[in-house]
C-alpha positions as CSV (number, residue, x, y, z in Angstrom):
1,X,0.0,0.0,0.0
2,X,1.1,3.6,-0.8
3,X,0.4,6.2,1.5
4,X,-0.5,9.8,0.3
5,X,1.6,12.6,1.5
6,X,0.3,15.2,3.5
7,X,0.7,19.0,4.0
8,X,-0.9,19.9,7.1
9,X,-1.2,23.5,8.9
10,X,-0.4,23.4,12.5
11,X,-1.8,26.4,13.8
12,X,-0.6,28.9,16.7
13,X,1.7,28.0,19.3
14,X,-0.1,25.7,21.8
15,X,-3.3,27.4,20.1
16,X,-5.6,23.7,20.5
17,X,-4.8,23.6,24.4
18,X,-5.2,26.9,25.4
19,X,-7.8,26.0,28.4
20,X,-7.1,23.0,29.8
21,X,-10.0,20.2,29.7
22,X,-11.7,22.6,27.7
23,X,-12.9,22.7,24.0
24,X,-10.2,24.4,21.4
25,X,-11.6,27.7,21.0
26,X,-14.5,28.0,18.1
27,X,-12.0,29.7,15.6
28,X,-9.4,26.6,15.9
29,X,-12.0,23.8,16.4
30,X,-12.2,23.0,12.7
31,X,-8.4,23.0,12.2
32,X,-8.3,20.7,15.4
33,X,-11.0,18.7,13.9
34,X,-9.5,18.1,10.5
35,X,-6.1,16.8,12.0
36,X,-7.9,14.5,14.7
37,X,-9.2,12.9,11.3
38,X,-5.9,12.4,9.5
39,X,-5.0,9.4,10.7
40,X,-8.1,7.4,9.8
41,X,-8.3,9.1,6.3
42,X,-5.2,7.1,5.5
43,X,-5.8,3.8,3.6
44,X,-3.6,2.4,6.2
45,X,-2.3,3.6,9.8
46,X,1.2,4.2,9.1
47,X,3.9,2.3,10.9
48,X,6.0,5.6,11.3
49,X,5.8,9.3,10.4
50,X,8.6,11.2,8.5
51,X,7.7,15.0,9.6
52,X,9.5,18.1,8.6
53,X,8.4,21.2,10.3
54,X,8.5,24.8,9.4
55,X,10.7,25.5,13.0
56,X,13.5,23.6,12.1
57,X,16.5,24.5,9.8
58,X,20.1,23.3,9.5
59,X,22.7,24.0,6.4
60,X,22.1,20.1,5.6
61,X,19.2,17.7,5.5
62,X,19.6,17.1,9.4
63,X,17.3,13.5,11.1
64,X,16.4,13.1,14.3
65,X,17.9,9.8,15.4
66,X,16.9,9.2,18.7
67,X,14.3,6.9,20.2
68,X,12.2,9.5,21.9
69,X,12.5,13.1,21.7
70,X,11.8,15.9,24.8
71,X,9.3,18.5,23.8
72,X,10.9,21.8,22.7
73,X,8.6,24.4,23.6
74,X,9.5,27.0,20.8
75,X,6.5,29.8,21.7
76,X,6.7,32.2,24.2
77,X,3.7,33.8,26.0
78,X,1.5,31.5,26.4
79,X,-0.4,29.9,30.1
80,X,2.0,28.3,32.2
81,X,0.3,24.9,31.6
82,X,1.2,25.1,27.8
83,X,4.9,24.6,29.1
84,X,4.0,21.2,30.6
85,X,2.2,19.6,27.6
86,X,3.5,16.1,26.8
87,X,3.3,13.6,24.2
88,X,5.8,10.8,24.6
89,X,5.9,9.3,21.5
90,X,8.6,6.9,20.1
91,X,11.3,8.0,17.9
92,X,12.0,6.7,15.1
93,X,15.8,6.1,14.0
94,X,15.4,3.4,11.5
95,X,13.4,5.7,9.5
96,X,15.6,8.5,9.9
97,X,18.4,5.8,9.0
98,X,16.3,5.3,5.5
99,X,15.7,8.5,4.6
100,X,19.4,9.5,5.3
101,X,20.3,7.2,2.7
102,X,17.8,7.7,0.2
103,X,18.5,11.4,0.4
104,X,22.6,10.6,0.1
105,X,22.1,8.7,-3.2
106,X,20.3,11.7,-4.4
107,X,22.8,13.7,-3.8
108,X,22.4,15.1,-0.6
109,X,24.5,15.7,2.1
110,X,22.9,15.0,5.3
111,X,23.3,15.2,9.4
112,X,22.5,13.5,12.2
113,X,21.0,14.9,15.5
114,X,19.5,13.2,18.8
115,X,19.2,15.7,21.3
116,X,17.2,18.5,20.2
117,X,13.5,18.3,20.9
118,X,10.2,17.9,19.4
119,X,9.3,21.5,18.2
120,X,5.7,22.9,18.4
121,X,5.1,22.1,14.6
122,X,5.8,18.5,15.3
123,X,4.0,17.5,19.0
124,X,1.1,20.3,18.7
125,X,-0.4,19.1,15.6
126,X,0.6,15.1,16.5
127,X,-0.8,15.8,20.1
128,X,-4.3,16.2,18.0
129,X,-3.6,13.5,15.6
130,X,-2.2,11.3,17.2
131,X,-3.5,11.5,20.6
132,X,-2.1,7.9,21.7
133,X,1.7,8.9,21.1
134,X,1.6,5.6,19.2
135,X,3.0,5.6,15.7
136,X,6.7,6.3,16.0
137,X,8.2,9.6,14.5
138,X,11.4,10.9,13.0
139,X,11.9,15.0,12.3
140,X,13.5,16.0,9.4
141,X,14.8,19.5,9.2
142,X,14.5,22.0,6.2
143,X,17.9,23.2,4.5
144,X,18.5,26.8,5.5
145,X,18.9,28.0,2.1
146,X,15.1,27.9,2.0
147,X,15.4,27.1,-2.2
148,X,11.8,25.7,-3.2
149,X,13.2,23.4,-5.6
150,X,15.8,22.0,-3.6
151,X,13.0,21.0,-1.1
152,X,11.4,19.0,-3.5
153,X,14.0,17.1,-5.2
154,X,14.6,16.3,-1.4
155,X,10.5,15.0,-1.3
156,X,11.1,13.0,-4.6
157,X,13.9,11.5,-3.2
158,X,12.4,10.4,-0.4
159,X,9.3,9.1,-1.7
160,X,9.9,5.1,-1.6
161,X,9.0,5.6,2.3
162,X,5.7,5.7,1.1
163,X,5.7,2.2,0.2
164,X,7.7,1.0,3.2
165,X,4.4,2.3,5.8
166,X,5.9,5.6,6.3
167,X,3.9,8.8,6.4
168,X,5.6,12.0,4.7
169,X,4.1,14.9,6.7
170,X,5.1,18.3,6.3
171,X,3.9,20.9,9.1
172,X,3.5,24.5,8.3
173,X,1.4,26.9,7.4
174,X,0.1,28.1,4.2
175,X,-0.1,31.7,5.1
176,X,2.0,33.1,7.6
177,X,2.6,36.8,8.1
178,X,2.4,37.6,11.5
179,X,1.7,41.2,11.0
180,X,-1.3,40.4,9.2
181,X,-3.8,39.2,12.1
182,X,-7.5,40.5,12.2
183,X,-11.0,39.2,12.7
184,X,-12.0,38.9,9.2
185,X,-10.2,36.8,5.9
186,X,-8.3,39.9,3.5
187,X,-9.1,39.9,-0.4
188,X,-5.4,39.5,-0.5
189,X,-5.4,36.0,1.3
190,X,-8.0,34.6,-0.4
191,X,-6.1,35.7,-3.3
192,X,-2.9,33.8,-2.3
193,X,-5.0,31.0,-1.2
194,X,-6.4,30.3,-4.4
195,X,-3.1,30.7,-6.9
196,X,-1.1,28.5,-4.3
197,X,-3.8,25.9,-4.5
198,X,-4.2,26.1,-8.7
199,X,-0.3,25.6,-8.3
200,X,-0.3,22.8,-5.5
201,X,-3.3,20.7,-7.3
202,X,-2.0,21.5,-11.2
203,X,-3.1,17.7,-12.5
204,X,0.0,18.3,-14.6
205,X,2.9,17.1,-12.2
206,X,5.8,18.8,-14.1
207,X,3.6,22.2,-14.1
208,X,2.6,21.7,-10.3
209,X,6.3,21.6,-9.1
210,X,8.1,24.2,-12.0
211,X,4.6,26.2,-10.0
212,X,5.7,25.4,-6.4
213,X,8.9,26.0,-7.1
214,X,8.3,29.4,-8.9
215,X,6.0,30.1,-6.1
216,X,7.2,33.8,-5.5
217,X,5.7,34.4,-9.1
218,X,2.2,33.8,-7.2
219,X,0.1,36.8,-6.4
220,X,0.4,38.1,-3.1
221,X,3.3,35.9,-2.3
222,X,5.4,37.6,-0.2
223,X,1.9,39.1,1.4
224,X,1.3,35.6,2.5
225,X,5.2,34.4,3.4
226,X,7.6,37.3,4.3
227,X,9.6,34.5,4.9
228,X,9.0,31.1,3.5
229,X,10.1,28.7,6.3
230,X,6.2,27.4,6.8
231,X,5.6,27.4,3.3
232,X,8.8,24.6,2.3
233,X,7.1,21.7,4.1
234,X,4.4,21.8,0.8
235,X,7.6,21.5,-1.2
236,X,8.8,18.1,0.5
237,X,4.8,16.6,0.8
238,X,4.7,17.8,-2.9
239,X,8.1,16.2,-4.5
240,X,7.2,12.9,-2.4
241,X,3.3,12.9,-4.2
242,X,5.6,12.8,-7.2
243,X,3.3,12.0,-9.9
244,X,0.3,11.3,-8.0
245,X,-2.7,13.2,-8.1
246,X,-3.0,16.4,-6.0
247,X,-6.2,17.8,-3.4
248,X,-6.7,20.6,-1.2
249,X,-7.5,18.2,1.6
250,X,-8.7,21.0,4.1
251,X,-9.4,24.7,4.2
252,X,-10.2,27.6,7.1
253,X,-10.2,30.7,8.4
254,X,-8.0,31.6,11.6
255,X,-6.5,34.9,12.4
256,X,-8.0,36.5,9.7
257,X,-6.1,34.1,7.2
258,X,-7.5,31.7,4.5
259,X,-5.1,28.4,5.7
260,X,-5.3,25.1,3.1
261,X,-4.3,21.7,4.0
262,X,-3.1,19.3,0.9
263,X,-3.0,16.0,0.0
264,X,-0.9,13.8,-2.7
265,X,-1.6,10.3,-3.8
């Protein structure tokens, strides 16, 4: 079985467990909703997950090898009890083993890391998700030169994990300009919105990634990403769907943002 890739929003900081014991508050409960459904829209639950988040960069390809990870709590100003979330999931070094070499015989060079912990765009989204902690997980960082089209050569070469029970799941956001926060969706970001999904969901695969990698050609693009750190996990989901057909799998409004989710294979 081949499982689909995923691009998935995580939202705000600890933004789902804000009151604790409560519901998410209205404006993130349909976010929260959609990624306590991934797991069972799969065709089959994966036996790990291969996640690369927008909070993590190194000069190479960097894996998380350790079994386990401590919880990095990489937001500031948020309830004291948002410091003390946990979700003890395994690690997963054999799958940071194989992507290590996949990404070597493509070319490239890649590190190895086992102390740093969990970021928020790994355990927030995964605490929803996967509320067990019981599919094992390996981070992957982005490169720090931020180039679109390195990012996906680096999902295509990857992309035989997907037969081997392993989820590709990059954690981002599809809009993110923190200066731009309001109570109501901007013409501009539904305008962004809609050209980044005709370029994500192009059924022509050699268009959809010369479009994702051209992405700054999009209207309102640097609107939507001053800088594009939680826009590069589409690029690995994307170059990983390969050829496969592409989906907004979700969409929403929080903070005054228009926010998609997508789907390959």
């Amino acid at each position: 079985m081949t499982l689909p890739t995923l691009f998935v929003p995580h939202g705000g900081g600890p933004c789902f467990f804000m009151n604790p014991g409560a519901e998410p508050d209205p404006m993130w409960r349909p976010m929260h909703d959609y990624l306590a459904g991934l797991i069972d829209s799969l065709p089959e639950r994966p036996r790990a997950i291969l996640m690369v988040s927008g909070h993590w960069e190194e000069a190479a390809v960097t894996l998380h090898h350790g079994d386990g990870q401590p919880l990095l709590y990489d937001y500031h100003g948020f309830p004291a009890h948002t410091y003390a979330l946990q979700w003890p999931a395994s690690g997963a070094p054999d799958v940071a083993t194989r992507a290590g070499e996949l990404l070597a015989q493509a070319g490239f060079a890649t590190g190895m890391e086992q102390t740093r912990g969990w970021d928020h765009g790994v355990f927030i989204p995964m605490m929803v998700a996967v509320p067990g902690a019981d599919i094992p997980v390996a981070q992957m960082s982005l490169r720090r030169s931020l180039d679109p089209a390195e990012h996906l050569a680096i999902g295509r070469a990857l992309a035989p994990l997907r037969d081997e029970g392993v989820l590709i799941l990059g954690s981002g956001m599809s809009f993110h300009n923190l200066r731009e926060r309001g109570s109501r969706v901007t013409p501009a970001t539904d305008r962004w919105d809609a050209a980044l999904a005709d370029a994500a969901t192009d059924p022509d695969p050699a268009g959809r990634m010369a479009r994702l990698a051209d992405w700054e050609s999009l209207p309102e693009a640097r609107y939507a990403h001053p800088r594009e750190e939680h826009l590069l996990p589409l690029m690995v989901a994307a170059g990983a769907g390969g050829e496969d057909p592409a989906r907004v799998d979700w969409r929403g409004e929080v903070l005054g943002w228009t926010v998609s989710a997508y789907r390959f294979g």
